[in-house]
MDAnalysis code that builds the backbone (N, CA, C; Angstrom):
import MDAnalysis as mda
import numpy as np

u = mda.Universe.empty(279, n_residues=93, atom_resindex=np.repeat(np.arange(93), 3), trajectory=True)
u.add_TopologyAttr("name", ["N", "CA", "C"] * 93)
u.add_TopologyAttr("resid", np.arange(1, 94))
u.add_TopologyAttr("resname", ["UNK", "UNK", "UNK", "UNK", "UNK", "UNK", "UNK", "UNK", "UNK", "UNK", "UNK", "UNK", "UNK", "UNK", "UNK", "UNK", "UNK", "UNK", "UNK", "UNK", "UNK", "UNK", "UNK", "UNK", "UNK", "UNK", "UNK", "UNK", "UNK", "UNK", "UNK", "UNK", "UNK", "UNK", "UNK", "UNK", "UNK", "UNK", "UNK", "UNK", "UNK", "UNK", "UNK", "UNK", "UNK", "UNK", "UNK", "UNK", "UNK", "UNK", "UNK", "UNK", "UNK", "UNK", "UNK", "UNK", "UNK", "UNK", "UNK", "UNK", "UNK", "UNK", "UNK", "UNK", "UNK", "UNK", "UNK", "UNK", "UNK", "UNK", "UNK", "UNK", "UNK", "UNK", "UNK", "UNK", "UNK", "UNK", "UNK", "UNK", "UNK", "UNK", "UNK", "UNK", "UNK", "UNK", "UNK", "UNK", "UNK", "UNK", "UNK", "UNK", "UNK"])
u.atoms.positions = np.array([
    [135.849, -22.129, 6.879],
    [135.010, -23.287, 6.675],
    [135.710, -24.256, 5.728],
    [135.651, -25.635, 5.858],
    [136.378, -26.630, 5.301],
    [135.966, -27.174, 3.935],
    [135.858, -27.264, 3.195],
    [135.331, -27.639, 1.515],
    [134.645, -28.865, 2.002],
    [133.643, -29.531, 1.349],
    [133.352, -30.679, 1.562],
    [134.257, -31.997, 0.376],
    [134.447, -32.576, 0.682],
    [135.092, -33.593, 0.233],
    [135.241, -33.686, -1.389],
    [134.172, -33.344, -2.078],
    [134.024, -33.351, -3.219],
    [133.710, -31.909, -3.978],
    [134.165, -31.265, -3.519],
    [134.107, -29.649, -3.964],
    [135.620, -29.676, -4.344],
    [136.221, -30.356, -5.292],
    [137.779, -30.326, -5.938],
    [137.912, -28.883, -6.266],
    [137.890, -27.928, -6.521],
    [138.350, -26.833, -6.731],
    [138.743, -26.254, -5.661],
    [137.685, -26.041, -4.500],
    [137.887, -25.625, -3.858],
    [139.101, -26.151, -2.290],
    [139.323, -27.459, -2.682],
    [140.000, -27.808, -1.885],
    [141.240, -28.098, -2.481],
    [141.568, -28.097, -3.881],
    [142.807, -27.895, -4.071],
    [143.485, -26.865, -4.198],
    [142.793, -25.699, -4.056],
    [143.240, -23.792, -3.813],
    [143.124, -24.255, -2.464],
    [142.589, -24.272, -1.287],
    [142.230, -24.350, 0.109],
    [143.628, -24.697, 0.512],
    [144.155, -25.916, 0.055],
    [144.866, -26.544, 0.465],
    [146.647, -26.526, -0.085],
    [146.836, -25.562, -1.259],
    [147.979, -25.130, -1.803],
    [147.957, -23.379, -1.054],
    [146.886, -22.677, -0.800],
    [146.725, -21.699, 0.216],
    [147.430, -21.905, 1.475],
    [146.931, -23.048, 1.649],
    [147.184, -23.518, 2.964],
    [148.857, -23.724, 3.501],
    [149.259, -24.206, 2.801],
    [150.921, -24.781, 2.668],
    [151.559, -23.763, 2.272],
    [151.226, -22.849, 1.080],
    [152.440, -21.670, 0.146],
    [151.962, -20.903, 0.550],
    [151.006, -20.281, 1.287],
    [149.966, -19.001, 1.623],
    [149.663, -18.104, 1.084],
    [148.535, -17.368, 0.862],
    [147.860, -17.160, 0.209],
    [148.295, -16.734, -1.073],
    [149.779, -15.978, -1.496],
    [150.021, -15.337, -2.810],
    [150.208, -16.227, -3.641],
    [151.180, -17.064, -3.105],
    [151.940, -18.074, -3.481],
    [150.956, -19.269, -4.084],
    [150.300, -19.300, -3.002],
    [149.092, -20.580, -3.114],
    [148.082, -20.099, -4.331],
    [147.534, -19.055, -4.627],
    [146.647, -18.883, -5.804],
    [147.919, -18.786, -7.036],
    [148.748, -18.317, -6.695],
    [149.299, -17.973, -7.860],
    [150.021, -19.426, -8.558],
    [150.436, -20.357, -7.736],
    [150.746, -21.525, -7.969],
    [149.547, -22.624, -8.826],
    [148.052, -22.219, -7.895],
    [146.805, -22.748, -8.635],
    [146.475, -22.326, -9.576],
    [146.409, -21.098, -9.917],
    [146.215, -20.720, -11.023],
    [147.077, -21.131, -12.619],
    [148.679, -21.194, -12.403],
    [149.473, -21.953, -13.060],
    [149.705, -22.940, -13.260],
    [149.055, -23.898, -12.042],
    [148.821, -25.135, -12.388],
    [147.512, -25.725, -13.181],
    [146.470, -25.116, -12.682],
    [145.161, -24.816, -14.017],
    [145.730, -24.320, -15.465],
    [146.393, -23.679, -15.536],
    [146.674, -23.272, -16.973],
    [147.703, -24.394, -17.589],
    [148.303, -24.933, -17.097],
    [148.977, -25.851, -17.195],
    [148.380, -27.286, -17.691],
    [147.268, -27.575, -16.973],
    [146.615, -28.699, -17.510],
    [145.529, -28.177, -18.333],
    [145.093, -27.491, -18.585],
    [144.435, -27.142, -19.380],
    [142.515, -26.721, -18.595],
    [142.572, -26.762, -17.451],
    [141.323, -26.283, -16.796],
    [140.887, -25.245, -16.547],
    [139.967, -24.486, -16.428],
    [139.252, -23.097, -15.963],
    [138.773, -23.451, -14.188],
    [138.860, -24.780, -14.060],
    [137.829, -25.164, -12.823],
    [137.949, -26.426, -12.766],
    [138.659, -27.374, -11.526],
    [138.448, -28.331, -11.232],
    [136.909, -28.963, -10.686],
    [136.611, -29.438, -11.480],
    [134.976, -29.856, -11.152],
    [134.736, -31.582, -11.197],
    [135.785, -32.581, -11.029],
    [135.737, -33.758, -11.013],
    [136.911, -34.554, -10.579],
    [137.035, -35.351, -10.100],
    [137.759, -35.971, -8.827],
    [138.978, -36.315, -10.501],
    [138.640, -36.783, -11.641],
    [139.536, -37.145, -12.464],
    [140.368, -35.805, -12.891],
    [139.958, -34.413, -12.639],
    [140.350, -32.983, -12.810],
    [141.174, -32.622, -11.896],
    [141.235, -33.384, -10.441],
    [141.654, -33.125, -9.148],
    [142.682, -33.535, -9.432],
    [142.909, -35.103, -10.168],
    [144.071, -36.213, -10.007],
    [144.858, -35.795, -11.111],
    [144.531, -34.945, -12.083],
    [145.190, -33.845, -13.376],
    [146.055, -33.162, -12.878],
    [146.040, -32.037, -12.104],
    [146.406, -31.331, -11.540],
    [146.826, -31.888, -10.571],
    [146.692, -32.596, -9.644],
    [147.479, -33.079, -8.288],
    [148.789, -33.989, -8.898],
    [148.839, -34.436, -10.489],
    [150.108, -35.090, -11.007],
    [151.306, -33.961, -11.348],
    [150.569, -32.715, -12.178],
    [151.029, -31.870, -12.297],
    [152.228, -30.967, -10.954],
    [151.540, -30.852, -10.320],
    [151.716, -30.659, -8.695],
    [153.019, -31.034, -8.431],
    [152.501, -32.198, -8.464],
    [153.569, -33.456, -7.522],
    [154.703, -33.622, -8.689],
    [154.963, -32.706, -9.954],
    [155.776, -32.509, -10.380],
    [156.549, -31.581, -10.712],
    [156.266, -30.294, -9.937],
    [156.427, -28.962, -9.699],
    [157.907, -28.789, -8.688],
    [157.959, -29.644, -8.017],
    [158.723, -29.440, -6.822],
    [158.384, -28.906, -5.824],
    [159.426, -28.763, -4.414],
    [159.237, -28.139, -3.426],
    [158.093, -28.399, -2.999],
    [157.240, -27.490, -1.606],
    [155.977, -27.577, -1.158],
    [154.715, -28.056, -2.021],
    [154.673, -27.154, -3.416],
    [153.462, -27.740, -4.083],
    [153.859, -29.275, -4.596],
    [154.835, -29.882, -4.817],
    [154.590, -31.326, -5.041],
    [154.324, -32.125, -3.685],
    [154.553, -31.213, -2.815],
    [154.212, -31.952, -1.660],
    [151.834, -32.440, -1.550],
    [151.367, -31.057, -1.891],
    [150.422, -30.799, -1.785],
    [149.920, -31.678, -2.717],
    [150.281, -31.563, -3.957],
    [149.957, -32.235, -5.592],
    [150.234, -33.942, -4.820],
    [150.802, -34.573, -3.977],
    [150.938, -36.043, -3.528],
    [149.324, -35.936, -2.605],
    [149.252, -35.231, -1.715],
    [148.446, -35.521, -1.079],
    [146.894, -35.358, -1.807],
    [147.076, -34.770, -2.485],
    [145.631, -34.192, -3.294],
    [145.519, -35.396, -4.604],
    [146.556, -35.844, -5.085],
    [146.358, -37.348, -5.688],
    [145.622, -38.062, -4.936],
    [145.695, -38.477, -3.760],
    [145.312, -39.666, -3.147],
    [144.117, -39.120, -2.644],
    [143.569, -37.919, -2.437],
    [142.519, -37.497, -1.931],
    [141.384, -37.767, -3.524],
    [142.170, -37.269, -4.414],
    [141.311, -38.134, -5.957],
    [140.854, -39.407, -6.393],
    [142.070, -39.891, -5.640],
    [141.664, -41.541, -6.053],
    [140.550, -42.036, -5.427],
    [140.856, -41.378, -3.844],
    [139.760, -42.188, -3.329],
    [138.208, -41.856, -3.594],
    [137.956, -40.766, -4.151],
    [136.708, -40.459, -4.749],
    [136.742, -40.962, -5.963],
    [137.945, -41.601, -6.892],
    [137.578, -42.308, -8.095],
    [137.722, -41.921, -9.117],
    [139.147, -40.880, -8.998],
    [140.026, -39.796, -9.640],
    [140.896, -40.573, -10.433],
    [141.224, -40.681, -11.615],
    [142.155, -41.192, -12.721],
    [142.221, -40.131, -12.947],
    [143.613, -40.242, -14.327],
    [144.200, -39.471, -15.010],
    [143.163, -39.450, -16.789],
    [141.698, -40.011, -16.473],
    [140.946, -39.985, -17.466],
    [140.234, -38.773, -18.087],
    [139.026, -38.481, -18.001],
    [138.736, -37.609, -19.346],
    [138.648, -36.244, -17.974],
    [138.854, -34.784, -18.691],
    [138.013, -33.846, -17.712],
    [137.306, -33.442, -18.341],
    [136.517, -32.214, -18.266],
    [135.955, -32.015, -18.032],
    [135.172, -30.323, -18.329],
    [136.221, -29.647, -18.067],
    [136.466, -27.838, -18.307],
    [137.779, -27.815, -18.516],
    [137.759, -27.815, -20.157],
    [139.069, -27.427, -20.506],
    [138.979, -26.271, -21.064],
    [140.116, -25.277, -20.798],
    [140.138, -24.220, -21.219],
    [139.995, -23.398, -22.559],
    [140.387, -24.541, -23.330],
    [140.236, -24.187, -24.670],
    [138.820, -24.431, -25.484],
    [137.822, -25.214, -24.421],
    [136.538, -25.489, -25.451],
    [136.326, -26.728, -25.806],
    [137.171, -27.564, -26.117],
    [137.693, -28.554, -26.330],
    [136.534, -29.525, -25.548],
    [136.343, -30.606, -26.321],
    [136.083, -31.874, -25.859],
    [136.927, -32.302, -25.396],
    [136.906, -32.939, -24.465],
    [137.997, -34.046, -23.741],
    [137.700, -35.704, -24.727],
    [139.080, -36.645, -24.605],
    [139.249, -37.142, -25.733],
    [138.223, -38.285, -25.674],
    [137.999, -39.221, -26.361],
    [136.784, -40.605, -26.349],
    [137.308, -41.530, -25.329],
])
């Protein structure tokens, strides 16, 4: 079944699954969450976090991290505040 458009978590694992398959693909999401600092992409600006990250990884996942940018923007995804950061943390003013 296909994520709906705005279920960012689930379609940026869906879709790095999809391309690196399945080991590769969680294990890549998962490092890229720890990387930006998320537990859970839960906002199109969380999507476009991680989809920069991505798209600076190399190979296949920057391929994925380009397309999953533009799938952020168009829901209205900046590189602005998130949201679930791992540490507890407020995200900044």
């Amino acid at each position: 079944m296909k994520p709906a458009p705005t279920e960012w978590h689930a379609i940026a694992e869906t879709r790095l699954t999809s391309v690196l398959g399945p080991t590769k693909g969680v294990a890549a999401f998962g490092e890229a969450l720890r990387a930006v600092g998320l537990v859970r992409v839960v906002t199109a600006d969380d999507l476009h976090r991680l989809a920069q990250h991505l798209s600076a990884s190399g190979g296949f996942a920057s391929a994925v991290g380009g397309l999953l940018s533009v799938h952020a923007v168009m829901y209205g995804g900046d590189l602005g505040i998130t949201s679930a950061r791992a540490d507890g943390s407020d995200p900044p003013a």
